[in-house]
C-alpha positions in Angstrom: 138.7 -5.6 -76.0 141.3 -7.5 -75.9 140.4 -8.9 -71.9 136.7 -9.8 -74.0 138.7 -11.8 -76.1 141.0 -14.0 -73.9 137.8 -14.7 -72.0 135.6 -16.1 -75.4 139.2 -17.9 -75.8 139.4 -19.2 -72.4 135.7 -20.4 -72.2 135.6 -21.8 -75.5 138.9 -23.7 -74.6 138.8 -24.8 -71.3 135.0 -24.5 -69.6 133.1 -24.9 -73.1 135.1 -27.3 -75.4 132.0 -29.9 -77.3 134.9 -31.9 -78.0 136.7 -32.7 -74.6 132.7 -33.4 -73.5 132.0 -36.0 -76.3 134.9 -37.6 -75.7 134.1 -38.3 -72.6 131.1 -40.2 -73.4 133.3 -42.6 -75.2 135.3 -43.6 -72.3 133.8 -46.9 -71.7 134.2 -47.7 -75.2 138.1 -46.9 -75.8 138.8 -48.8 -72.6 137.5 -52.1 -73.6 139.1 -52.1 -77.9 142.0 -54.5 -76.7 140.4 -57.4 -78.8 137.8 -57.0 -81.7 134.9 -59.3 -80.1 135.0 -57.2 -77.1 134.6 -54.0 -79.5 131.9 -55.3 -81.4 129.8 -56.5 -78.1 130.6 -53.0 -76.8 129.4 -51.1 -79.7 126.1 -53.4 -79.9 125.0 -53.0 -76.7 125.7 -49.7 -76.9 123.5 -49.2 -79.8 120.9 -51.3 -78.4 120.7 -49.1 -75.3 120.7 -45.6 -77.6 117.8 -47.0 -79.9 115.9 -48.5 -77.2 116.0 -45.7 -74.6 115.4 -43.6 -77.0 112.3 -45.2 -78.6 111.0 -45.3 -74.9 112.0 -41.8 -74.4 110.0 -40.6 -77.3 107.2 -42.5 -76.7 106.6 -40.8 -73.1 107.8 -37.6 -73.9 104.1 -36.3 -73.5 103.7 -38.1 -70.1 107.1 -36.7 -68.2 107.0 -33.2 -66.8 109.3 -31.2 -68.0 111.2 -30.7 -64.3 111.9 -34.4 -64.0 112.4 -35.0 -68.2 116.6 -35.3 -66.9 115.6 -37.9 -64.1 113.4 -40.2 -65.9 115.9 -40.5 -69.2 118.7 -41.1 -66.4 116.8 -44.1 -65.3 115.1 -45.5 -68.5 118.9 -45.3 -69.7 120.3 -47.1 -66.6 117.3 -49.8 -67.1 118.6 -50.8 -70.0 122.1 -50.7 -69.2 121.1 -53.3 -66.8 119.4 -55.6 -69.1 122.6 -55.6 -71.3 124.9 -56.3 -68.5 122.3 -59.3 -67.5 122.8 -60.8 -70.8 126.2 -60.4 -70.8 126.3 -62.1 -68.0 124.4 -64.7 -68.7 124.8 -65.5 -71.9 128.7 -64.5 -72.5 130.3 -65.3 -69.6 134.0 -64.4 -70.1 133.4 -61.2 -72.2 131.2 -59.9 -69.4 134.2 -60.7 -67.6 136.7 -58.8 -69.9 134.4 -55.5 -70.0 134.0 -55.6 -66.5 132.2 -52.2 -65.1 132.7 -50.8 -68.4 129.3 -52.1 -69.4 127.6 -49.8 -66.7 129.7 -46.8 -67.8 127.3 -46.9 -71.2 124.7 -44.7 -68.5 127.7 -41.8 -69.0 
């Protein structure tokens, strides 16, 4: 019993922990809130890339097999990503600069 329980404890700590995962996914975001433009750039592209990969996500969710589904979100993600990181570049020169490859780290 006991063995059952220091394994739930060391799975749910170590292997399984939502928290230490989500985290994670904010990397790109904690590495770049030095100065409050670069935040705000940061979090809009990042929510242009959620809503927008996502409304193309749902709108071919009929059309991608299921065995791929991981692949093609990857990519329609990463296509987006890019178009950000163009406009950055383009259009805001030294921020792009500032947030460096954090930009492309949004695809995590």
């Amino acid at each position: 019993m006991t063995e059952k329980i220091n394994e739930v404890i060391s799975r749910n700590v170590w292997k399984d922990n939502q928290v230490l995962r989500q985290i994670l996914g904010i990397c790109s975001s904690l590495a770049v809130t030095n100065l409050m433009i670069n935040s705000l750039v940061m979090g809009v592209g990042l929510t242009f890339v959620t809503a927008f990969s996502s409304l193309t996500i749902s709108l071919l969710r009929n059309a991608i097999p299921h065995r791929i589904r991981m692949i093609v979100q990857t990519l329609i993600i990463a296509a987006y990503v890019i178009l950000v990181d163009i406009y950055l570049k383009a259009n805001m020169v030294d921020i792009s600069k500032a947030l460096g490859p954090y930009v492309g780290l949004i695809i995590t």
